[in-house]
N, C-alpha and C positions, 0 to 999 in steps of 0.2 A: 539628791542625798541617797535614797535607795539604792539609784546603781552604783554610787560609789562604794555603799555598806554591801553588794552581791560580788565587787569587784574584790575588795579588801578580804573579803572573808572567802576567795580563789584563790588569793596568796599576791595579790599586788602590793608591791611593794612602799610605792608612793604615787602621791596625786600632785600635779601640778593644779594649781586656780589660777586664774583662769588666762591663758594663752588667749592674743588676738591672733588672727588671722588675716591675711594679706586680701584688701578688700580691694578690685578694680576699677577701673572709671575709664570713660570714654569720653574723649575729646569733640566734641560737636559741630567743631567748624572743621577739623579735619577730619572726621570719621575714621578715629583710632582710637585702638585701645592704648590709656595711659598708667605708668605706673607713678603713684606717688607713696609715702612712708604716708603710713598711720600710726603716728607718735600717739603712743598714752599720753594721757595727761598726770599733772601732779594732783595724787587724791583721789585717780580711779582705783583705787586695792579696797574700796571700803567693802565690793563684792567679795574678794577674795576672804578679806577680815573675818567679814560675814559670819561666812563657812568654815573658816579655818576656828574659827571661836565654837561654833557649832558641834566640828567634825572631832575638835580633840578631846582626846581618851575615850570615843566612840569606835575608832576604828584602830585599827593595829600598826597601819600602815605611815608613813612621815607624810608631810605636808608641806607642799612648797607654792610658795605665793607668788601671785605677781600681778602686772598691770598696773602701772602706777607707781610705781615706786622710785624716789625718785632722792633722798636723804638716809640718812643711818638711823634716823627719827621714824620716817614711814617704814623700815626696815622691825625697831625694835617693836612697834604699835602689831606688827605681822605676830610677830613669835611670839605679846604677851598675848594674842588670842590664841595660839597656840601652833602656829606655823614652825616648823622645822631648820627651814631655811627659803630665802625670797630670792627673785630670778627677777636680772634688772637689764634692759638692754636700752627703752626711749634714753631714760638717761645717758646711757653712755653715747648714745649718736648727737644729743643736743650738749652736753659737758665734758664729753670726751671721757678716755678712762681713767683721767687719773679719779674721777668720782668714786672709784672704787675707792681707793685708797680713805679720802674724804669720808667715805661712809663708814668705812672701818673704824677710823680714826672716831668718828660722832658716837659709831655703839658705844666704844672700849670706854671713851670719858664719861660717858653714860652710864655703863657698867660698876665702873670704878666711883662714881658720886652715889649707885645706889648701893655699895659696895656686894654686888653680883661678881661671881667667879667662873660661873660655866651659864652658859642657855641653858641647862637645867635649872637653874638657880631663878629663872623666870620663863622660860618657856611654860604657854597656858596659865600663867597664871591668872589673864581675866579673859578665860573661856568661858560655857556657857556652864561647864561642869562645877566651875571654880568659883564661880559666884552666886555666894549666899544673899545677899543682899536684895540683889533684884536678876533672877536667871530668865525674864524675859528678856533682855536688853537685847538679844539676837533673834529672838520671833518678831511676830509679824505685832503682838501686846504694843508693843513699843511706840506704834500709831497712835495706840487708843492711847498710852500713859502720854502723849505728846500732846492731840489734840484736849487731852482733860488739864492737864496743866499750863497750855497755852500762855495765862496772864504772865504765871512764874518766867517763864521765858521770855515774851515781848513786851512786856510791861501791862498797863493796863488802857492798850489802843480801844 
C-alpha cells in the first residue's frame, strides 16, 4: 500500500492487482524444464477486491483488477470495491473469447436490474471509504469480528 500511495503520488497513472507470473517446473524423469499455464482460478480477485476496496479514493490513479476473474458477476463485485476496469485472460484460454461478450452481456442485465447507467453510478460504492456501516470489512478487524461471531455463522457446533 505505501508503495502504491509513493507511486500514485509520482504521477502513476494506474495499478493493475495483482498479475501472475509465468511460474516454471522441471520434469524429473527427463531433466527439463517444462512449461505449463497457470490458470487462475474462479474466486482468486478476493486479493485484488481487497485492495481495490482499500485503495479507492486514496489514490488518484484508476484501478484495474485481476486474477480470477472469470463472469460479469466477479467483474461487477471488482468495481463495487472500486476497481476501474478488471483484466481477464484464465477465462478466455479455458471459455474462449466469446466470454467477453458473455460478461458484457451479465454487467449490462445487471446494470439495467439495478437500474445503473455508467460505472460511476457504482463504481466504489462498497469500498472501504463508502462504508458507514462497518469500514473494517477490508482490514485485518474482520478476523477478530468472524472468529467473535463464529456461532452466527456455523450454527451452534
Amino acid at each position: 500500500m505505501n508503495l502504491i500511495k509513493k507511486l500514485d503520488k509520482a504521477g502513476v497513472d494506474s495499478f493493475v492487482l495483482f498479475n501472475s507470473f509465468f511460474q516454471p517446473d522441471i520434469d524429473i524423469v527427463y531433466e527439463k524444464h517444462i512449461k505449463k499455464y497457470n490458470f487462475s482460478n474462479h474466486g482468486d480477485y478476493k486479493k485484488s477486491l481487497r485492495f481495490a476496496g482499500l485503495l479507492y479514493q486514496n489514490i488518484k490513479a484508476d484501478i484495474c483488477s485481476s486474477h480470477g476473474i472469470f463472469t460479469g458477476a466477479d467483474a461487477i463485485k471488482l468495481m463495487l470495491s472500486g476497481a476501474s476496469s478488471v483484466q481477464v485472460v484464465s477465462t478466455l484460454y479455458i471459455n474462449g473469447i466469446s466470454q467477453i461478450s458473455k460478461m458484457k452481456t451479465e454487467i449490462e442485465d445487471w446494470m439495467e436490474l439495478k437500474n445503473y447507467h455508467s460505472l460511476d453510478d457504482f463504481k466504489g460504492k462498497l469500498s472501504k471509504n463508502k462504508l458507514n456501516k462497518n469500514p473494517f470489512v477490508y482490514k485485518r478487524a474482520q478476523y477478530v469480528d468472524l472468529i467473535l461471531n463464529a456461532e452466527d455463522i456455523f450454527g451452534n457446533n
